[in-house]
N, CA, C and O atoms as a GROMACS GRO file, in nm:
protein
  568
    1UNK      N    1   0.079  -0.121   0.000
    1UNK     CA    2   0.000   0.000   0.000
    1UNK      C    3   0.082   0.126   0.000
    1UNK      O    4   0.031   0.238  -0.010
    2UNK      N    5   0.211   0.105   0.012
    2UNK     CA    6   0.300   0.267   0.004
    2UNK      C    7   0.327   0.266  -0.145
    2UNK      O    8   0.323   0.183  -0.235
    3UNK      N    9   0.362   0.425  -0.130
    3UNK     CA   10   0.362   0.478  -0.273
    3UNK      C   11   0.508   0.413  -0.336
    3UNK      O   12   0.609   0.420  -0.264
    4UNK      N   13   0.516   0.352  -0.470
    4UNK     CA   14   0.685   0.338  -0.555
    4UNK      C   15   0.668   0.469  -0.666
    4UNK      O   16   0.575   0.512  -0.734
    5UNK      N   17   0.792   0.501  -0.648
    5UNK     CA   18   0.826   0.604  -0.771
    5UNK      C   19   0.896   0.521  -0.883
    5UNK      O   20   0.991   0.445  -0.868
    6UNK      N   21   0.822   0.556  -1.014
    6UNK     CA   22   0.875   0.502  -1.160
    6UNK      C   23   0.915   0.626  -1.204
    6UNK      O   24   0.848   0.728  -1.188
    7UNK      N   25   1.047   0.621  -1.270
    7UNK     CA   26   1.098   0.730  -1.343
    7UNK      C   27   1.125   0.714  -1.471
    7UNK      O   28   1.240   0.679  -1.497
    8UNK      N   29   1.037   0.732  -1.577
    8UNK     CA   30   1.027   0.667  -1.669
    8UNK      C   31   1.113   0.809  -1.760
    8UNK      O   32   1.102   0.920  -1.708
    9UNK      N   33   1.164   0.801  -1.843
    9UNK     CA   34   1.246   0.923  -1.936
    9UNK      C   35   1.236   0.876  -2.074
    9UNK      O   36   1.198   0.766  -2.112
   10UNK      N   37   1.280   0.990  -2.151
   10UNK     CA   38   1.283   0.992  -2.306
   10UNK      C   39   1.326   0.850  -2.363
   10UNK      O   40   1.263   0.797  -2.454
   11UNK      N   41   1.470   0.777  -2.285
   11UNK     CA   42   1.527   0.689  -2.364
   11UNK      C   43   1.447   0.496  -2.300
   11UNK      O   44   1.474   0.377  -2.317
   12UNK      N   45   1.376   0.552  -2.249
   12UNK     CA   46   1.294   0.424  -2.172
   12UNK      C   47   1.198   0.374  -2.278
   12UNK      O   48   1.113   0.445  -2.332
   13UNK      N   49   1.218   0.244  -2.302
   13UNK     CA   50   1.098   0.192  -2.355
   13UNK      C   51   1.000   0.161  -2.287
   13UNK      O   52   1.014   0.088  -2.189
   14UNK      N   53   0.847   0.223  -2.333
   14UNK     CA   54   0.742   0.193  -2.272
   14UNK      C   55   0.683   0.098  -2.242
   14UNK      O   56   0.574   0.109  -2.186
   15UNK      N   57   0.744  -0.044  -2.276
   15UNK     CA   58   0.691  -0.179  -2.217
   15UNK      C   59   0.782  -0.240  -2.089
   15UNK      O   60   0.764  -0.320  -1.997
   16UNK      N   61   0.907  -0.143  -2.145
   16UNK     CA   62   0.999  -0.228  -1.996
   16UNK      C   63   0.975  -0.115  -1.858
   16UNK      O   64   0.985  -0.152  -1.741
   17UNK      N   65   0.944   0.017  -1.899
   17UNK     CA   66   0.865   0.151  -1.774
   17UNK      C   67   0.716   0.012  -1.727
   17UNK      O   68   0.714  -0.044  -1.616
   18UNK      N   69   0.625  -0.013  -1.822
   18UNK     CA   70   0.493  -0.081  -1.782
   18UNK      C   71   0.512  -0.225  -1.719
   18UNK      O   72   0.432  -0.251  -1.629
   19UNK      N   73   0.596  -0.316  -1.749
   19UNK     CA   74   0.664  -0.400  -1.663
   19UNK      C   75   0.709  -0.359  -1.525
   19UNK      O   76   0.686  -0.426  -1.424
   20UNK      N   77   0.765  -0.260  -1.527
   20UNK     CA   78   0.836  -0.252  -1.416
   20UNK      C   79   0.733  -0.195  -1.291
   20UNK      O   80   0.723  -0.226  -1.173
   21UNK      N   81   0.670  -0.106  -1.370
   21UNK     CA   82   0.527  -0.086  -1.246
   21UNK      C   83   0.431  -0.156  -1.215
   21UNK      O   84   0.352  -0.139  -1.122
   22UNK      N   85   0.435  -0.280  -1.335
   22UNK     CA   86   0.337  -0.352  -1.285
   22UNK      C   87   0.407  -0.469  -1.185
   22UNK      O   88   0.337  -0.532  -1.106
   23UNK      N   89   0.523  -0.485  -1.195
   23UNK     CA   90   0.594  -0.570  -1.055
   23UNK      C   91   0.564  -0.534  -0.926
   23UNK      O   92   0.514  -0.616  -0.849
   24UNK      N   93   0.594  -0.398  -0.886
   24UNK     CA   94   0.544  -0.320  -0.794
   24UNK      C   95   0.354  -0.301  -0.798
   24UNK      O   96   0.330  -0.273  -0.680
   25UNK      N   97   0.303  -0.302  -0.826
   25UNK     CA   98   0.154  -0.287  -0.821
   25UNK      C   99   0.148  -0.432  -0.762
   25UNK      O  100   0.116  -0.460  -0.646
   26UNK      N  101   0.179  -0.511  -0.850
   26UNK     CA  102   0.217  -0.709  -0.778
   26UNK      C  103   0.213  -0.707  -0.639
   26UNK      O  104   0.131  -0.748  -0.557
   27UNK      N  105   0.343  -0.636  -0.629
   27UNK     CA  106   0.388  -0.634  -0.475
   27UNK      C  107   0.269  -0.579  -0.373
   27UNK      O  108   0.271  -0.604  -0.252
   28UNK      N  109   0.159  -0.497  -0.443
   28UNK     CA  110   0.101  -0.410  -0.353
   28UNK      C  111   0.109  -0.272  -0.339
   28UNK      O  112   0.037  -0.207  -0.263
   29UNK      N  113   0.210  -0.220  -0.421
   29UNK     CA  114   0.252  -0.108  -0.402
   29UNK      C  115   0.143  -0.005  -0.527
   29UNK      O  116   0.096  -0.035  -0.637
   30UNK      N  117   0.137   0.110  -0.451
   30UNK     CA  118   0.083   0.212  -0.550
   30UNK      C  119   0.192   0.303  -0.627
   30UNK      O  120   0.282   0.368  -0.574
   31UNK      N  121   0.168   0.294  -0.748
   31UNK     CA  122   0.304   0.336  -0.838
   31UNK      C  123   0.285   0.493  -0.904
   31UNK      O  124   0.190   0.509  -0.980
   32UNK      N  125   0.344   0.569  -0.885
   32UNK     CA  126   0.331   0.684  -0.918
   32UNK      C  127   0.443   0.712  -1.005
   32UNK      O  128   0.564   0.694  -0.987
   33UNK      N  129   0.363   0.772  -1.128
   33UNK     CA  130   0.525   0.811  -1.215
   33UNK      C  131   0.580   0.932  -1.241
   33UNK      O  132   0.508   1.018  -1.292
   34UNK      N  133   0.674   0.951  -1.220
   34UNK     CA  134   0.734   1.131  -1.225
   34UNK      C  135   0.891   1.120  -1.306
   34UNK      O  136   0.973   1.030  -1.296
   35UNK      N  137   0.898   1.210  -1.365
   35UNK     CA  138   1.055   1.245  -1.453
   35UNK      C  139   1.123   1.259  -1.321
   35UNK      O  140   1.091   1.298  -1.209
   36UNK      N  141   1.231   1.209  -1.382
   36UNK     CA  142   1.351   1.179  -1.267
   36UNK      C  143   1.386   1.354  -1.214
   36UNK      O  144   1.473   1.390  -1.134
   37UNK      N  145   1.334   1.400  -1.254
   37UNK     CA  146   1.354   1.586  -1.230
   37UNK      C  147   1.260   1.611  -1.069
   37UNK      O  148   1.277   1.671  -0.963
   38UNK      N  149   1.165   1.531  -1.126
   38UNK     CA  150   1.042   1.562  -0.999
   38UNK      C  151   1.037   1.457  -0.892
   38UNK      O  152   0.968   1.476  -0.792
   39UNK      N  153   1.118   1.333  -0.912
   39UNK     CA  154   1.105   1.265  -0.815
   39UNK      C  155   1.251   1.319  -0.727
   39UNK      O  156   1.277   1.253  -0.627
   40UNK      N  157   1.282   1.357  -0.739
   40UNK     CA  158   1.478   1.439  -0.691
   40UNK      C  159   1.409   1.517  -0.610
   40UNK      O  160   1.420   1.524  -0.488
   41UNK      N  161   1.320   1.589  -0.696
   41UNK     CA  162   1.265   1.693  -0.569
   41UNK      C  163   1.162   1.657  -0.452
   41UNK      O  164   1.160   1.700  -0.336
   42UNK      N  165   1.082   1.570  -0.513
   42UNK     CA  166   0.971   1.516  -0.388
   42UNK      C  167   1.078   1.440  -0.284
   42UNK      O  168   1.088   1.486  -0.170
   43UNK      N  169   1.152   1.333  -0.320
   43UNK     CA  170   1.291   1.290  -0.235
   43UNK      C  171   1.340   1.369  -0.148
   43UNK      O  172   1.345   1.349  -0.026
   44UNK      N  173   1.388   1.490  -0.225
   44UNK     CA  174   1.428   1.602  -0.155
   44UNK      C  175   1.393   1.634  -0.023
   44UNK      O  176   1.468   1.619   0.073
   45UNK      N  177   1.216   1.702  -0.018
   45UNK     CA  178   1.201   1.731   0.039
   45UNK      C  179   1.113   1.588   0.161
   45UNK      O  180   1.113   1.610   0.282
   46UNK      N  181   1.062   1.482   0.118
   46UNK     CA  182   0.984   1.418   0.193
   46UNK      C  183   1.086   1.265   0.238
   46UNK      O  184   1.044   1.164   0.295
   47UNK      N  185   1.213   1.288   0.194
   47UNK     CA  186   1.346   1.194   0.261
   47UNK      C  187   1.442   1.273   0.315
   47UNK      O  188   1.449   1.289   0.437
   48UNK      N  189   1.530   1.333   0.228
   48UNK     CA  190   1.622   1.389   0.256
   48UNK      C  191   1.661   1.455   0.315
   48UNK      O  192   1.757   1.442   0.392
   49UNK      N  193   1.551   1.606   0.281
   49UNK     CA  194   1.547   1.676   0.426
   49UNK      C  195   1.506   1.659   0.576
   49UNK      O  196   1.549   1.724   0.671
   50UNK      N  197   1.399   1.544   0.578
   50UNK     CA  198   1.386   1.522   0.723
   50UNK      C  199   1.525   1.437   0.809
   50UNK      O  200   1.541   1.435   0.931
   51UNK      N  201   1.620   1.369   0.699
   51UNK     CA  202   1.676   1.316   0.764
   51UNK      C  203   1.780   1.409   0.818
   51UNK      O  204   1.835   1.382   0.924
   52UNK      N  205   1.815   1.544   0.731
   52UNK     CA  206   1.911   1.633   0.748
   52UNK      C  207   1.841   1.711   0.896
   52UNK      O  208   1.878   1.706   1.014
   53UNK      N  209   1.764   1.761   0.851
   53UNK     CA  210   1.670   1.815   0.990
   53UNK      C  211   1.706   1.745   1.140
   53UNK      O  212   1.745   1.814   1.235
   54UNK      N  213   1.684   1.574   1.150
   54UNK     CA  214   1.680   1.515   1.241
   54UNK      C  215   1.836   1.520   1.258
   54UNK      O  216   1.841   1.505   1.380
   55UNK      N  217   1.959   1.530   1.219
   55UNK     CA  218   2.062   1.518   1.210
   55UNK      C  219   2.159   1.629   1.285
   55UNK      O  220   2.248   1.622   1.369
   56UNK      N  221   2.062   1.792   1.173
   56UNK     CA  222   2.093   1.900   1.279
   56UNK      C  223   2.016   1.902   1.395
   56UNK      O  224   2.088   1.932   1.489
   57UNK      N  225   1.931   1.889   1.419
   57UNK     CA  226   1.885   1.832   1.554
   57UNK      C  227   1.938   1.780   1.709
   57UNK      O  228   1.933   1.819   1.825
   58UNK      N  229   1.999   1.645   1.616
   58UNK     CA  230   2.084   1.572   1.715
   58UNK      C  231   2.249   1.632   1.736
   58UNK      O  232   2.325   1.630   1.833
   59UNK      N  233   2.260   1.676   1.616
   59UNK     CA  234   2.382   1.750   1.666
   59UNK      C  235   2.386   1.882   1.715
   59UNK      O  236   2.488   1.944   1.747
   60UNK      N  237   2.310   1.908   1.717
   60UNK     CA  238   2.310   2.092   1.800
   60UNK      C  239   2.242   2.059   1.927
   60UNK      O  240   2.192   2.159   1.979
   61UNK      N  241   2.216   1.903   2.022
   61UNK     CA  242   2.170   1.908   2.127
   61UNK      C  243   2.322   1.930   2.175
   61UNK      O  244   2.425   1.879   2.133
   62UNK      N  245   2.298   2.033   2.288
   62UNK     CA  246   2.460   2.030   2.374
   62UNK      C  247   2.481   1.887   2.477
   62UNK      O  248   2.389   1.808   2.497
   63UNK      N  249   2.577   1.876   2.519
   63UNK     CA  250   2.610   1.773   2.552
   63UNK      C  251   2.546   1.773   2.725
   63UNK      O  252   2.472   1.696   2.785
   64UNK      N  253   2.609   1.886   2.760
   64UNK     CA  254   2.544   1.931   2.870
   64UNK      C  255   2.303   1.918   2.924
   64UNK      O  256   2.242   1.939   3.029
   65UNK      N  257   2.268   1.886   2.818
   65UNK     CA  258   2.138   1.889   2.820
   65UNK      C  259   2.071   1.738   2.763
   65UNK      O  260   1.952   1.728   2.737
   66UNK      N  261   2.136   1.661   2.753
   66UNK     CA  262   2.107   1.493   2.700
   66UNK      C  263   2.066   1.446   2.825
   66UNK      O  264   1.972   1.368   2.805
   67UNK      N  265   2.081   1.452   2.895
   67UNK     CA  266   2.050   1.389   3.022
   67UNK      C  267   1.882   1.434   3.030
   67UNK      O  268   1.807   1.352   3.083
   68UNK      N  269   1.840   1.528   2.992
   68UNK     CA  270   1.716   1.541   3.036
   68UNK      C  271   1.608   1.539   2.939
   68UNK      O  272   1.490   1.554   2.967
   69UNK      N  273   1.666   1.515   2.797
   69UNK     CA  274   1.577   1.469   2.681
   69UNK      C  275   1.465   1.360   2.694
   69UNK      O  276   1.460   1.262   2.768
   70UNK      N  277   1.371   1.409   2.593
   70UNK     CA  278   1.219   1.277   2.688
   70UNK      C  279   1.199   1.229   2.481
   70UNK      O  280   1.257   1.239   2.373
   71UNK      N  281   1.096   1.188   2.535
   71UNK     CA  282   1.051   1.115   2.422
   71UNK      C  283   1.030   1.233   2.319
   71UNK      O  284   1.064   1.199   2.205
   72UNK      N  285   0.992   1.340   2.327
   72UNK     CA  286   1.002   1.461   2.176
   72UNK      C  287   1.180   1.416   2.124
   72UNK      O  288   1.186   1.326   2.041
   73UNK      N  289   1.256   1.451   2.151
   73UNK     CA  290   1.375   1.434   2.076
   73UNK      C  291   1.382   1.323   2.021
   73UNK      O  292   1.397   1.295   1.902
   74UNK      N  293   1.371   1.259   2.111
   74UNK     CA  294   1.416   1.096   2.075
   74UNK      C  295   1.322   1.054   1.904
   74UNK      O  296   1.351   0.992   1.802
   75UNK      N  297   1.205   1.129   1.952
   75UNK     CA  298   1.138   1.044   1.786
   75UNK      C  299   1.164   1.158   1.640
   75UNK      O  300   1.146   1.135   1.520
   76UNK      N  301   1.230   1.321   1.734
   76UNK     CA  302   1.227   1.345   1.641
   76UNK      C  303   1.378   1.366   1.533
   76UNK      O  304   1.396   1.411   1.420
   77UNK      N  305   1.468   1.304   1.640
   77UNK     CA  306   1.600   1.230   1.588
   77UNK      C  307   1.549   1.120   1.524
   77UNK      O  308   1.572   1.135   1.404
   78UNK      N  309   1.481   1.000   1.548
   78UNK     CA  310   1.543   0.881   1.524
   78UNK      C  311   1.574   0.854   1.415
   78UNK      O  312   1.633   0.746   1.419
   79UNK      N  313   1.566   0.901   1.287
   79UNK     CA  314   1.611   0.851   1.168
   79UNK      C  315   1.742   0.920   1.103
   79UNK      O  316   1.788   0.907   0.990
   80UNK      N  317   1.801   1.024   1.245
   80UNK     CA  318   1.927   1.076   1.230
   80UNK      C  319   2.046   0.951   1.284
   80UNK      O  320   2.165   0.966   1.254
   81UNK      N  321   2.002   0.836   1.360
   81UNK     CA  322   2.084   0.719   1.333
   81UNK      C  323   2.081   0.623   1.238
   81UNK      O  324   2.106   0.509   1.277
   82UNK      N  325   2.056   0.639   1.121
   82UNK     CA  326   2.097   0.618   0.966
   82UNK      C  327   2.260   0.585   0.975
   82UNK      O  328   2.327   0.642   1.062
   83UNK      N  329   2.326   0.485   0.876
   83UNK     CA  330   2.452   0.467   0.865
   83UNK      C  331   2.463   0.633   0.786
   83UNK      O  332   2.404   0.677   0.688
   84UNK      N  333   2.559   0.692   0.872
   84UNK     CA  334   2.628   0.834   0.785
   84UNK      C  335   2.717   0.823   0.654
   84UNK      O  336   2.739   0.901   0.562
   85UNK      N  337   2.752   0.716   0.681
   85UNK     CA  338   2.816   0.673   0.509
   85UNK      C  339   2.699   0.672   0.350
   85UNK      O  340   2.707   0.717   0.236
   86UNK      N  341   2.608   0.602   0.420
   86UNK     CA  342   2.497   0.541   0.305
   86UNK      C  343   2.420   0.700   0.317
   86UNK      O  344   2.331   0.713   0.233
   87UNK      N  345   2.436   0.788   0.383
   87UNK     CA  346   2.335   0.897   0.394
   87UNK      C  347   2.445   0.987   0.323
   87UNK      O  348   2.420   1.007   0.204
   88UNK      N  349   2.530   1.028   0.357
   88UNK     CA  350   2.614   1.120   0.281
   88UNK      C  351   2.634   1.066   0.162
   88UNK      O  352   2.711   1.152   0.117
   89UNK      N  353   2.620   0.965   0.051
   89UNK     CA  354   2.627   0.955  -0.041
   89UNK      C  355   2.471   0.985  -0.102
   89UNK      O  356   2.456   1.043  -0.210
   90UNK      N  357   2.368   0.943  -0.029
   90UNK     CA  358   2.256   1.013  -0.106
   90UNK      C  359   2.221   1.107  -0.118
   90UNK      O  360   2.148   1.147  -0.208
   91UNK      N  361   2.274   1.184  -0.006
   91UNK     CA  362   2.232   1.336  -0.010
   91UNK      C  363   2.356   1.421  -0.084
   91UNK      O  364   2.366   1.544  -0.077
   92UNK      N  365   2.422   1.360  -0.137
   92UNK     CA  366   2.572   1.390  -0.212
   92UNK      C  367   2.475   1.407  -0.379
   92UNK      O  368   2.466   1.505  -0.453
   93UNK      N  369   2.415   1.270  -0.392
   93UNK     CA  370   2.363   1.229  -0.506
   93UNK      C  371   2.290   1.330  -0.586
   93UNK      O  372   2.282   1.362  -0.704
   94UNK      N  373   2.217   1.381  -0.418
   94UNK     CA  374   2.050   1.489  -0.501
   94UNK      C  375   2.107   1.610  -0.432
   94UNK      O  376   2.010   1.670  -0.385
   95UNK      N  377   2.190   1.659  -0.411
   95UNK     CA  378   2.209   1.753  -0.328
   95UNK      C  379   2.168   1.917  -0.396
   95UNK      O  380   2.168   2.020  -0.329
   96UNK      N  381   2.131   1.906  -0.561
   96UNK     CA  382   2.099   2.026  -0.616
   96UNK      C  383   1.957   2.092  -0.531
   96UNK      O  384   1.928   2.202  -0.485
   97UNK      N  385   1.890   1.964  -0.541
   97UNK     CA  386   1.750   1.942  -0.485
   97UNK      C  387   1.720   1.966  -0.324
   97UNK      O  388   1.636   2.040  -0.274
   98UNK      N  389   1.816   1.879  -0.260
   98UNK     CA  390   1.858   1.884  -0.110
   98UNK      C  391   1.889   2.064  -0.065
   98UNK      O  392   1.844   2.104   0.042
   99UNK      N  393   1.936   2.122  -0.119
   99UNK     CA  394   1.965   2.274  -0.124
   99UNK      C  395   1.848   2.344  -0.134
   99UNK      O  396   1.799   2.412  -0.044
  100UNK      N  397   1.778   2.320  -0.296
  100UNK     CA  398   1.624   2.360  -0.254
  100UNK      C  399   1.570   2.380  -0.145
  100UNK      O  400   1.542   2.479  -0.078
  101UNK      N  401   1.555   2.231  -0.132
  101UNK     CA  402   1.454   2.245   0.014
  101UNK      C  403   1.509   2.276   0.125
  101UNK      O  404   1.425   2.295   0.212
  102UNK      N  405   1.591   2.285   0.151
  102UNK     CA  406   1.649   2.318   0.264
  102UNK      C  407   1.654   2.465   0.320
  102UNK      O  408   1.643   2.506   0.435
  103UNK      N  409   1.678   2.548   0.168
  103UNK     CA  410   1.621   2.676   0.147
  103UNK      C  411   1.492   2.686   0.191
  103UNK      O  412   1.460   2.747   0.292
  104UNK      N  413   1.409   2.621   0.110
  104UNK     CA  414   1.282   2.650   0.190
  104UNK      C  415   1.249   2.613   0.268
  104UNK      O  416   1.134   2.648   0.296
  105UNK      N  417   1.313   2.524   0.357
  105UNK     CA  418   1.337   2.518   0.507
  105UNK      C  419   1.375   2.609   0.624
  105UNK      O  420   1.322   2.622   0.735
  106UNK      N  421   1.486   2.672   0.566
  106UNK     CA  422   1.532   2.818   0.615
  106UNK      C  423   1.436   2.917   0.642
  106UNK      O  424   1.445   2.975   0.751
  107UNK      N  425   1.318   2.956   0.541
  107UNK     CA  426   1.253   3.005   0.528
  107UNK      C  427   1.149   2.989   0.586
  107UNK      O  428   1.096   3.096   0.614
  108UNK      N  429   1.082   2.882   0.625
  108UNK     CA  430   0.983   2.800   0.714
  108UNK      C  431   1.054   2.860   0.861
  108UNK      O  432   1.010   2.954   0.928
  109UNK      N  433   1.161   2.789   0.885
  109UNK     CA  434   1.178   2.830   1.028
  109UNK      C  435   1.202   3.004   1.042
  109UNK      O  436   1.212   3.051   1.156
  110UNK      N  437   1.208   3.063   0.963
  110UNK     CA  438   1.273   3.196   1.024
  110UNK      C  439   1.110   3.264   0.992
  110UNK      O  440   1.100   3.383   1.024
  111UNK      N  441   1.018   3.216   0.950
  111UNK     CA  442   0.906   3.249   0.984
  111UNK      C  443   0.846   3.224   1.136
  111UNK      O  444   0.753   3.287   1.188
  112UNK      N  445   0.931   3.105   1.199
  112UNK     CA  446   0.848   3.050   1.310
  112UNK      C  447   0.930   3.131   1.442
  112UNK      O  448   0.888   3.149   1.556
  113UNK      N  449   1.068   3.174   1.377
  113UNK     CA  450   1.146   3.269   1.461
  113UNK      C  451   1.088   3.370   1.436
  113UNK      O  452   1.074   3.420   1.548
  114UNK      N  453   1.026   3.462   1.338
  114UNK     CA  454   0.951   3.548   1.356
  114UNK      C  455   0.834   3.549   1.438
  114UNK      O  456   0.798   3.643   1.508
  115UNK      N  457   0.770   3.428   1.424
  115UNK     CA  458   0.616   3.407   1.513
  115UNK      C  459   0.673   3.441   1.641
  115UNK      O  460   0.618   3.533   1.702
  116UNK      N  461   0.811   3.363   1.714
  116UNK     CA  462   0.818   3.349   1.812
  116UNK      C  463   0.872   3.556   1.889
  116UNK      O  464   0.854   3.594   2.005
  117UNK      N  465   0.927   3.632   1.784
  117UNK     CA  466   0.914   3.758   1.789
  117UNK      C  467   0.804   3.828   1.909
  117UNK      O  468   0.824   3.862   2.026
  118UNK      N  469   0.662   3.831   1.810
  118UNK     CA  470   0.616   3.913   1.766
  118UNK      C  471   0.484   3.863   1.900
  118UNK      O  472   0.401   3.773   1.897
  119UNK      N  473   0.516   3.969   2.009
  119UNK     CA  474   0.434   3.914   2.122
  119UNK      C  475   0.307   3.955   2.108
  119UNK      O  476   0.250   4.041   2.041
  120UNK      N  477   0.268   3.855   2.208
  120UNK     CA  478   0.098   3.841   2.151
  120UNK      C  479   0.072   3.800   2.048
  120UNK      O  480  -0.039   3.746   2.049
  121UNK      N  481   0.148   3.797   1.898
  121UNK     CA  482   0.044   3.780   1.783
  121UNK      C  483   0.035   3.658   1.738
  121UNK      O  484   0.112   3.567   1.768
  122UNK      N  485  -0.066   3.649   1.657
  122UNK     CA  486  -0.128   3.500   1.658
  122UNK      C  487  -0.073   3.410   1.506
  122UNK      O  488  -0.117   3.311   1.446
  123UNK      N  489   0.069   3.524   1.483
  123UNK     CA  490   0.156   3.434   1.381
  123UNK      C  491   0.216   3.266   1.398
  123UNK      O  492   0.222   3.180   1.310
  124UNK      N  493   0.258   3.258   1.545
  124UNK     CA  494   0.312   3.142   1.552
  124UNK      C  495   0.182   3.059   1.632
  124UNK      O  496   0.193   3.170   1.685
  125UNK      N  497   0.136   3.026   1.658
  125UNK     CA  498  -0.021   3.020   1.679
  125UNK      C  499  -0.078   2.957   1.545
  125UNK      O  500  -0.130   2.847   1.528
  126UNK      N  501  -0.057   3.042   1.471
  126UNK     CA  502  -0.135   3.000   1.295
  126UNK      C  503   0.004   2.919   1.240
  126UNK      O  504  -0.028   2.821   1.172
  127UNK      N  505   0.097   2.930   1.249
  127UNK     CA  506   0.201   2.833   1.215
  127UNK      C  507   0.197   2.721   1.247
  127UNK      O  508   0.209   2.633   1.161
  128UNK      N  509   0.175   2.685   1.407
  128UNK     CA  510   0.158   2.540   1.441
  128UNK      C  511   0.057   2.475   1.420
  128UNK      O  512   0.044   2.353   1.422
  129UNK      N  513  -0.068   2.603   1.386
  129UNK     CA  514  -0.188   2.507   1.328
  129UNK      C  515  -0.191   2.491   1.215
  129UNK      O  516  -0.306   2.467   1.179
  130UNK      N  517  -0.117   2.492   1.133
  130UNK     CA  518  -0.077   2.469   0.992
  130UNK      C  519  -0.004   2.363   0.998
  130UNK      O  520  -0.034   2.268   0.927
  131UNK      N  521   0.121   2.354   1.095
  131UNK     CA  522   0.214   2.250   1.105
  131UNK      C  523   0.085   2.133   1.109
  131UNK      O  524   0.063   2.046   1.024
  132UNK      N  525   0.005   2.162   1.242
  132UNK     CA  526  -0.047   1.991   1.272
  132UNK      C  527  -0.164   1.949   1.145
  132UNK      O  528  -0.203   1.841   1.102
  133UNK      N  529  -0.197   2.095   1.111
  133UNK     CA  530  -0.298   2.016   0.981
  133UNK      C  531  -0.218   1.940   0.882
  133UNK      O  532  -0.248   1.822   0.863
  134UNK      N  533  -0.109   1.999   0.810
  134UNK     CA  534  -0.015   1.954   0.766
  134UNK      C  535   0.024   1.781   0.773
  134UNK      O  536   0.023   1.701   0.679
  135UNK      N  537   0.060   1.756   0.927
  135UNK     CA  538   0.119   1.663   0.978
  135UNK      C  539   0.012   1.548   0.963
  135UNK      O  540   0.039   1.437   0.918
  136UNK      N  541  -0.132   1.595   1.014
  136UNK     CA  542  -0.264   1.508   1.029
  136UNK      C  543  -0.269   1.462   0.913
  136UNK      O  544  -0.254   1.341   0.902
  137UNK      N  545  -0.292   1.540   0.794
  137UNK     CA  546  -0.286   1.492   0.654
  137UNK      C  547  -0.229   1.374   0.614
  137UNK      O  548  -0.279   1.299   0.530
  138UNK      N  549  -0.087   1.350   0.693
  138UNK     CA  550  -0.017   1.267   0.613
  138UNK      C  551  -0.044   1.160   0.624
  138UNK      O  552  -0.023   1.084   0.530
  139UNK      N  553  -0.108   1.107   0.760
  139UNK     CA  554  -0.170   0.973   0.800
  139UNK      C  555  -0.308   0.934   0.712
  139UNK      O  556  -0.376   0.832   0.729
  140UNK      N  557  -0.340   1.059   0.593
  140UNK     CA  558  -0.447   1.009   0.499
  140UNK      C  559  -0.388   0.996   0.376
  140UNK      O  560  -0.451   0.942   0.285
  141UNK      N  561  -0.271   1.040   0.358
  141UNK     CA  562  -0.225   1.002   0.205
  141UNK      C  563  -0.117   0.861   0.230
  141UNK      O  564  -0.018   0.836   0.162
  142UNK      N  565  -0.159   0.796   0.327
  142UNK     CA  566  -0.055   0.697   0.350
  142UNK      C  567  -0.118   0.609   0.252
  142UNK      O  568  -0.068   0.499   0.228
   0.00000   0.00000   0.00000
């Protein structure tokens, strides 16, 4: 039932692209097809960057403050213990893309550093209720 990406391109023949999704459909899987342009970027942002995220995360906890971490860190590291070898080569791979989003990552948070500014107002307030609608969503496109 999870989504496979087919990247089917100019020099692909269209019976060995339709083979190959129908292996995966076999399997169960729902197959979605995108130019290798657009799957770099959905990667980007719905792999890559969370793993980079969880990564700066775990490394900007000071050492001095681990001791009192609860279950928020812990889940929202955990996929920052990834082998760092096999991760720095993928994010090596897409990294035009990885930059993208990361940019617009930058941009996300320095909005939420602004929310956190701007007293009283109901910017960061409307941010996190965006975050959780956001977040709720995803448990329906699973």
């Amino acid at each position: 039932g999870r989504v496979c990406i087919v990247t089917p391109d100019a020099g692909n023949d269209d019976s060995a692209t339709n083979r190959t999704a129908n292996f995966w459909k076999f399997l169960g899987m729902r197959v979605e097809r995108l130019s290798p342009k657009l799957h770099d970027s959905a990667v980007a942002y719905s792999s890559h960057l969370p793993h980079l995220v969880a990564a700066a995360l775990a490394y900007s906890l000071p050492d001095l403050h681990r001791r009192f971490v609860g279950t928020g860190i812990r889940d929202a590291t955990r996929i920052a213990a990834g082998d760092p070898r096999l991760w720095d080569a993928i994010l090596r791979m897409n990294s035009a893309e990885v930059k993208i989003a990361l940019g617009h990552f930058s941009q996300v948070l320095h909005e939420f550093e602004q929310g956190l500014d701007e007293e009283g107002a109901p910017s960061l307030k409307n941010l996190l209720e965006q975050a959780k609608k956001n977040r709720d969503a995803l448990d329906t496109n699973s």
